[in-house]
C-alpha positions as CSV (number, residue, x, y, z in Angstrom):
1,X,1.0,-11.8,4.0
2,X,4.0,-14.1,5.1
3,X,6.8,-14.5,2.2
4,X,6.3,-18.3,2.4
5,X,2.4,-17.8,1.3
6,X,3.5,-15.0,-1.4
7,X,5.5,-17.8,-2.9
8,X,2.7,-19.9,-2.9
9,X,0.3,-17.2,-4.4
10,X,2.8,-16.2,-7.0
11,X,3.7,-19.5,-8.1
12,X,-0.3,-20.8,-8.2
13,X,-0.5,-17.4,-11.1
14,X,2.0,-18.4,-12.9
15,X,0.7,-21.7,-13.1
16,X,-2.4,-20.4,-13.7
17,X,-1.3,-18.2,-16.6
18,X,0.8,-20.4,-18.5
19,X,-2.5,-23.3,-18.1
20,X,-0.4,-26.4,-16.2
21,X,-0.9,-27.8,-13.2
22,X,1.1,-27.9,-10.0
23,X,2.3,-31.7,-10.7
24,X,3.3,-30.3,-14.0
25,X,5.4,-27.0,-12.7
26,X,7.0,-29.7,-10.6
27,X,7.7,-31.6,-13.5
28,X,8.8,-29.2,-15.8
29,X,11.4,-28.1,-12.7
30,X,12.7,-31.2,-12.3
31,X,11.6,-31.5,-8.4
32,X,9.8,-34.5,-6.7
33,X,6.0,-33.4,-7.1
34,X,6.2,-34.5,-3.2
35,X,8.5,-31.1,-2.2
36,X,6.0,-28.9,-4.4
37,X,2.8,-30.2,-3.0
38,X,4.3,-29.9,0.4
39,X,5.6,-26.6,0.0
40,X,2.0,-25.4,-1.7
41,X,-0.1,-27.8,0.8
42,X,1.6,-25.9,3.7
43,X,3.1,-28.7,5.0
44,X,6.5,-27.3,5.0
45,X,7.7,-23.4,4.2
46,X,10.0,-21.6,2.9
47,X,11.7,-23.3,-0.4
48,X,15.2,-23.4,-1.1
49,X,16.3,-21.1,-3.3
50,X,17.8,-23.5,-5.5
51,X,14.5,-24.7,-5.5
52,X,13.1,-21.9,-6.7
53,X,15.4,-21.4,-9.4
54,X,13.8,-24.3,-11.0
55,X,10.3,-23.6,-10.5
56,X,11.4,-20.3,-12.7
57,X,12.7,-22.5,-15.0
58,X,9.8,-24.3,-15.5
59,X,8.1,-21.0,-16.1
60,X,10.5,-19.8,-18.0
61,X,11.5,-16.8,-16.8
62,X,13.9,-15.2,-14.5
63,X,14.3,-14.6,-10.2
64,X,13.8,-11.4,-10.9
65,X,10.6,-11.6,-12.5
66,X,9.2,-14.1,-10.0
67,X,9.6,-11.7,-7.2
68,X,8.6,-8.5,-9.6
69,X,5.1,-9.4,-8.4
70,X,2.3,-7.0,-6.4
71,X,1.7,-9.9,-4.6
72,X,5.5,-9.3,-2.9
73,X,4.4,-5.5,-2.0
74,X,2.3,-7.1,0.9
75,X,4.8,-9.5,2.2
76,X,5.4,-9.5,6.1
77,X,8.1,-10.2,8.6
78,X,7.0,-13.8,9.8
C-alpha cells in the first residue's frame, strides 16, 4: 500500500469512528472541503503536512497517533 492511500485509509477510520463525514473532517480542520475530497478522491496525493496537522485537529488527537496505525505497517515505497 502507497503512503498517500494509508492516509486516505487512516483518515476514512477515524472519520468513521468518531461518526462525521469527510465534508465535516474538512470542516472541523479548517481546510476547503475541495483539497480533502481531492486528496481522498485521488485526484491529487500526498497532503501537506501542515495539512495534516489539521485533519488531526479535527480529530482531536496528535501526529503521532495518526501515524500509530497498522494500517502504516503495510506502507510502500511509491
Amino acid at each position: 500500500m502507497t503512503l498517500s492511500n494509508a492516509i486516505r485509509k487512516r483518515i476514512t477510520e477515524l472519520a468513521k469512528e468518531k461518526g462525521i463525514s469527510i465534508n465535516m473532517v474538512a470542516t472541523l480542520a479548517g481546510i476547503p472541503h475541495t483539497t480533502l475530497l481531492a486528496f481522498m478522491n485521488y485526484t491529487s496525493n500526498d497532503p501537506r503536512a501542515t495539512t495534516l496537522l489539521h485533519i488531526c485537529e479535527a480529530f482531536e488527537i496528535e501526529l503521532k497517533e495518526f501515524f500509530n496505525a497498522p494500517v502504516f505497517k503495510e506502507v510502500i515505497d511509491e
